[in-house]
N, C-alpha and C positions, 0 to 999 in steps of 0.2 A: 504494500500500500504506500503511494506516494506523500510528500507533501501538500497539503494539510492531510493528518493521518486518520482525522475521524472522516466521517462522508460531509462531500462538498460543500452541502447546503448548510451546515453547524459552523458559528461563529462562538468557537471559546476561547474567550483571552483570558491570561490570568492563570494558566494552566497549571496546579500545581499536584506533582505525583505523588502518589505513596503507593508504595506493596505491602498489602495485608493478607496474610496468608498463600497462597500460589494464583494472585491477581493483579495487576496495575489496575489500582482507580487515578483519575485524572477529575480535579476539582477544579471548577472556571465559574468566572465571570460569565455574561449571555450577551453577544451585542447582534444588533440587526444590520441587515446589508442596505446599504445607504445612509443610514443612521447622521445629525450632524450631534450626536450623543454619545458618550462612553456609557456600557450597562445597560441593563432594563431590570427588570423587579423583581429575576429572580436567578438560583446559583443552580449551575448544573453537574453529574455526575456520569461518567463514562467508566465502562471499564473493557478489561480485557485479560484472558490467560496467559501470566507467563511465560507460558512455552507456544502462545500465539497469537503473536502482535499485530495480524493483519486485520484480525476482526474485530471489533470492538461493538459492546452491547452498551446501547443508551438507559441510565437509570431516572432520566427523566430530569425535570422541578423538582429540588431537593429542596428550599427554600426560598418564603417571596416576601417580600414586603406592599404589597397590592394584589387583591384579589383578584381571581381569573377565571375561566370557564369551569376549571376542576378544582381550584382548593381556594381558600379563604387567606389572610395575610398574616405568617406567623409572627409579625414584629408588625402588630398594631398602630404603632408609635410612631411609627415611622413617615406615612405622609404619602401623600401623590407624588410626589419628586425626588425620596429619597430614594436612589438605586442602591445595588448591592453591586458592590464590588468584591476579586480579590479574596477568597475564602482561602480559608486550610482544615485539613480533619487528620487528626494526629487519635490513637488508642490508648487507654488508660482501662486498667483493668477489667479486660473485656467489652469494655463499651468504646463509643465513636464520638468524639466531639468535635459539631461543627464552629470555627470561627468566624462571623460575618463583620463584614466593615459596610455600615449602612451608611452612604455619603449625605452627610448634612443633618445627622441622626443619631444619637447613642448607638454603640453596637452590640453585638451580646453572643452569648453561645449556648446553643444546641445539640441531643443527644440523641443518638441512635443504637439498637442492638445489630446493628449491622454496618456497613462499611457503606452504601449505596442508599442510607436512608429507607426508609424516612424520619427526618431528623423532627426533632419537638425541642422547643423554647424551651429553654431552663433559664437565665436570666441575662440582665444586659448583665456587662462587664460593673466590677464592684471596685472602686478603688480610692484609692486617701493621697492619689498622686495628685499636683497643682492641674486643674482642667487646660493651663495652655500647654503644657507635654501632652498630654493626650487628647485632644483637640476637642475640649467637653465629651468627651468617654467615646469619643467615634474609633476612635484604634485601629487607625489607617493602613490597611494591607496586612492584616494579622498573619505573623507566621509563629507558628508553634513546636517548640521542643519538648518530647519527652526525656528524662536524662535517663542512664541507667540505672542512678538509685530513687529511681520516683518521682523526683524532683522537678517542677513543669516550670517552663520560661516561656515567653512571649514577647516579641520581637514586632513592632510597628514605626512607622511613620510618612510623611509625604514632606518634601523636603528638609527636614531633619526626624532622626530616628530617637527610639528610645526601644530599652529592653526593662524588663523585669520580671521579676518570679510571682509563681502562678500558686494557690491554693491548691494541693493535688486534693485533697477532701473533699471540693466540688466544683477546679476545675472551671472557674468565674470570678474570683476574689484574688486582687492582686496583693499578697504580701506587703505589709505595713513595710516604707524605707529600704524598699528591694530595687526601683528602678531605678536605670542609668542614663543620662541622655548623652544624644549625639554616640553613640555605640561603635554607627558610622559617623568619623566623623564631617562636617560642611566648609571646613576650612582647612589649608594645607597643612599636614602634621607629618612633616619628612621624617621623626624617628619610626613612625608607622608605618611608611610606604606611601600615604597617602598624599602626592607630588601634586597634583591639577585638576580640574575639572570631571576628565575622565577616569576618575576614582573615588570622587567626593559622592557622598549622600546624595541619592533625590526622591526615592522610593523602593516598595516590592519587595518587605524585607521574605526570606524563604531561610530557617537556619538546617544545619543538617549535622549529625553528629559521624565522624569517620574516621576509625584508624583511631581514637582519642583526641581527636582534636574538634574544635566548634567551627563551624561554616558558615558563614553567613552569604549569599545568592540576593544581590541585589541588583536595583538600576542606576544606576552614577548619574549625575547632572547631565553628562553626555549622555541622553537616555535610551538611543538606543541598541543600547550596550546590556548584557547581564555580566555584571563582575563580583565576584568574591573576596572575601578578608579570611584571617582563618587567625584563633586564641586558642589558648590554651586552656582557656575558663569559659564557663557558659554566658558570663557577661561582660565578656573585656577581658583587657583591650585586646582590640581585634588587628591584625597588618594585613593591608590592602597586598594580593598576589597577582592580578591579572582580574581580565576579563575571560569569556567563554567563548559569545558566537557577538556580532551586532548586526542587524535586522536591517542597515542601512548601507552596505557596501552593495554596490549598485543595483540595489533595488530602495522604491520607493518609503523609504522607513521610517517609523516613531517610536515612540513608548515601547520597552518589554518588560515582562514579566514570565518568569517562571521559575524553575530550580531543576535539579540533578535528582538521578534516580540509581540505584543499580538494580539491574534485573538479569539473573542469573550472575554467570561474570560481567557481564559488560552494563557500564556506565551511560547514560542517556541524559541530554541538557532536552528538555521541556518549555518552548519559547512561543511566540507570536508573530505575526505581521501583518501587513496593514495591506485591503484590499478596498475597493472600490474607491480610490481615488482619494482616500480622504485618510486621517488617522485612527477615524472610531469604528471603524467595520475590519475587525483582528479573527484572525483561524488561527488553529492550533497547530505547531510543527514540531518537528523531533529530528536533532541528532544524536547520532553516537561519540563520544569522547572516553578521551582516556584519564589514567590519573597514574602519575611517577609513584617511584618509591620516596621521593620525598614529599609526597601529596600534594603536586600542583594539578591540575586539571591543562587540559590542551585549548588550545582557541583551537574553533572549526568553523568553517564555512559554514553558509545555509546551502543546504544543496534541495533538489526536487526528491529526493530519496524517501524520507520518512524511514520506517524502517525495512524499508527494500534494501536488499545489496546494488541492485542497480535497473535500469526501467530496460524496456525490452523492448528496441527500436520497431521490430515489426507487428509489435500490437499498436491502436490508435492511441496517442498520447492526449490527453486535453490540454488545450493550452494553458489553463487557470495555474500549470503545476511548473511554471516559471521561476526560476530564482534568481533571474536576470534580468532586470526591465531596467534600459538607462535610456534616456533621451524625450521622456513624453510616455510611455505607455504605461497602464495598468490596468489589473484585472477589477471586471465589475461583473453584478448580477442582472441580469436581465429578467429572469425570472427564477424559482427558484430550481428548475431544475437544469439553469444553462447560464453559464460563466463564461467569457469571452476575456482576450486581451484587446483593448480597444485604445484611443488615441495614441494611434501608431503614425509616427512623422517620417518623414526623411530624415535619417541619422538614426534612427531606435535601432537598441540591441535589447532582444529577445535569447534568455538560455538556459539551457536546462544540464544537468547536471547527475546524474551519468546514463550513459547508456553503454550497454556492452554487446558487441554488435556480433562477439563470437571471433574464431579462426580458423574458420573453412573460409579458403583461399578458390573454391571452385568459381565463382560471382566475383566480377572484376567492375560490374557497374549493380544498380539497383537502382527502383523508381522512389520519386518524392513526390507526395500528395499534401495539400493542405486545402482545407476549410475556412473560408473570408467569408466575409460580408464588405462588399462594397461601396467604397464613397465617391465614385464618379472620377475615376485616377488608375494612372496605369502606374505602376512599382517595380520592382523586382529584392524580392528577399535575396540574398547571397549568404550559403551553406556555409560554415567552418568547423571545423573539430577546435576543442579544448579552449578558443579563446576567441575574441571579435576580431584578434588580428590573427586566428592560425589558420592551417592549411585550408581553403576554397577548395569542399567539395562538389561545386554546380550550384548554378543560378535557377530562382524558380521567376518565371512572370506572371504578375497578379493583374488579372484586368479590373473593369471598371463596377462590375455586376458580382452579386454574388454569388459563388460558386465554387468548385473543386478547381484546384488547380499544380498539373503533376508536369515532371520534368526526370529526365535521369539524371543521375550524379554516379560520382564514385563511390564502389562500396570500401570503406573503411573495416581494419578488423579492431579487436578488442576493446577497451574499455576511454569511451571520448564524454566530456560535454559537448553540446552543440550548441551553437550560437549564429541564431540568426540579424543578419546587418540590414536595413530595408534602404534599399536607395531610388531615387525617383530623376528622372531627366529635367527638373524643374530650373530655370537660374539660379545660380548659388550667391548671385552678386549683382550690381548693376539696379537698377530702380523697378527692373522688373520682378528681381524676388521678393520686392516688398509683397506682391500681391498672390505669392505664396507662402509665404512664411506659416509655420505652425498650422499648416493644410492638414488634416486627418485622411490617410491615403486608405485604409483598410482596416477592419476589425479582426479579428484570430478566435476560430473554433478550436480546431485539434489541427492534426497532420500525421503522416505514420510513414515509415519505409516500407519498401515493398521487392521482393526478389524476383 
């Protein structure tokens, strides 16, 4: 299953994992496509079997603050406009407790006998901390630590952070003189690591315990970034190590949020990104990463992968599963069951990220198909492996109408990105390209190779 890993039509930002027993659950945020809003009213739950990542079972509305067709609003309190952001559900002796951050709202937590809900109100959050650390009890981005001797912490903020220990007794009562602020901290603190922007506080705290050391998975002021600190205590001080993946190397990017997992041996970062042209319509995406014997984590690409080992050229690809859009394009909803790459200019690079195309050497050419929708403009995409400047496999021509439109290239063996260049015969200069400039030449369905 590619990028985004759950099905198309599901926008969860906020993705935050845990393995409970032999399952990934994934806890998000809900946003809608088009959206000019971050959230809507309620928190969602995914999961899926350990031993199989491609399928994943939807566990619905786990939590709303606004009632709806099927359930009433379990956080009364909370208002027509307060969304829910940003959960965690961490275990405590056999039971499930959800965290919610109701924006503009007191927040509170939630219990369940199972990991998928349905979760039930136990109380807002209880605490004797000054209301501007905690933003009048909203407890922005709650992430939650179980320790291993019992011991519960909680990790929030939105431009500056704070930590502090949790009541494990019911697991809503914040410990009289336990919280920390600035955890991360918002200003440069070189004995920490903590150098500039792109490692300072801004949000999305996720902490995570590994090897004996404390994690913290956040977003830096450069936001979209997920980067990490790593202590030796569960509240400090933390030293800034690096980032993970950022959402914004050439593709259209904002805000992330999520955290690391391991399932089985291997390691997984749990992130977002930004579709339909704007910042608040985010899907769910998944790499895999490593982590040294001295416990750093790797930066990794966004790739179209999810957790495939690699997409398989001669089935049809959809175009939605781009992790290359530079120059004008991006993916939007047309309806909900069809996704397109759309404001596609002269100069857009389109790419995908990998395909393994095999090495049977018997096929020295193979056909290229793709699916437009037309803006009254003739084009030509130009093929390459691995980069927007590597090898030109064959030119396709896009005409003015919408339709299929196929061409042969070279076949290519083993494992390439592809990236497509679109270039058009229009003036590049001169007074007449003013009355081209920023032309939309074509929309992008799918496309597939063919033997």
């Amino acid at each position: 299953m590619a990028n985004p890993y759950l099905p198309v039509w599901e926008y969860i930002p906020d993705g935050e994992p845990r393995v409970f027993g032999d399952r990934i659950y994934v806890y998000g945020s809900h946003d809608k496509a088009g959206s000019t809003r971050f959230c809507d009213h309620v928190l969602k739950c995914w999961s899926a079997s350990t031993d199989d990542l491609e399928h994943w079972t939807c566990h619905g509305d786990i939590f709303h603050t606004k009632d709806d067709r099927d359930h009433l609003a379990d956080a009364d309190w909370a208002g027509e406009e307060n969304e829910l952001y940003a959960p965690d559900v961490v275990e405590k002796d056999g039971k499930y407790y959800l965290y919610a951050y109701i924006a503009g709202a007191k927040g509170c937590v939630a219990v369940s006998e199972k990991p998928e809900g349905p979760f039930h109100l136990v109380s807002q959050y209880r605490y004797d901390m000054p209301e501007e650390v905690c933003v009048d009890g909203q407890f922005i981005d709650p992430g939650v630590l179980v320790d291993d001797d019992g011991r519960v912490y909680i990790y929030c903020g939105f431009q500056r952070s704070f930590a502090a220990e949790v009541n494990p007794q019911n697991m809503y009562e914040i410990l009289p003189d336990t919280y920390v602020q600035d955890v991360i901290p918002i200003e440069p603190d070189a004995e920490h690591g903590f150098a500039d922007e792109k490692s300072l506080f801004f949000e999305a705290c996720s902490p995570r315990k590994i090897n004996g050391k404390y994690y913290l998975i956040y977003s830096p002021k450069q936001g979209s970034r997920l980067a990490y600190a790593v202590s030796d205590k569960p509240l400090g001080p933390f030293c800034y190590k690096g980032y993970i993946i950022d959402n914004e190397i050439d593709y259209p990017g904002g805000n992330d949020h999520g955290s690391v997992v391991q399932i089985h041996d291997q390691w997984y970062i749990f992130y977002h990104k930004m579709t339909n042209g704007t910042i608040f319509s985010r899907r769910g995406c998944v790499e895999p990463i490593t982590i040294d014997d001295e416990g750093n984590f790797s930066t990794v690409e966004m790739t179209s992968l999810g957790f495939s080992k690699a997409l398989y050229p001669f089935e049809i690809t959809q175009a939605e599963y781009a992790c290359v859009l530079k120059n004008g394009p991006f993916i939007t909803e047309k309806n909900v069951l069809e996704r397109v790459v759309t404001h596609i200019l002269d100069g857009s690079v389109i790419g995908y990220k990998y395909f393994d195309f095999g090495e049977d050497l018997a096929s020295k050419t193979m056909e290229f198909a793709i699916k437009t929708d037309g803006r009254g403009c003739d084009s030509e995409i130009h093929i390459h492996l691995d980069s927007e400047d590597g090898k030109e496999i064959g030119t396709c021509l896009i005409g003015k109408e919408d339709g299929v439109y196929t061409t042969v290239v070279e076949r290519p063996t083993g494992r390439h990105a592809i990236y497509f260049t679109v270039q058009t015969s229009y003036p590049k200069d001169g007074w007449e390209a003013t009355f081209f400039a920023g032309r939309e030449l074509f929309a992008m369905h799918s496309f597939t190779f063919m033997l």
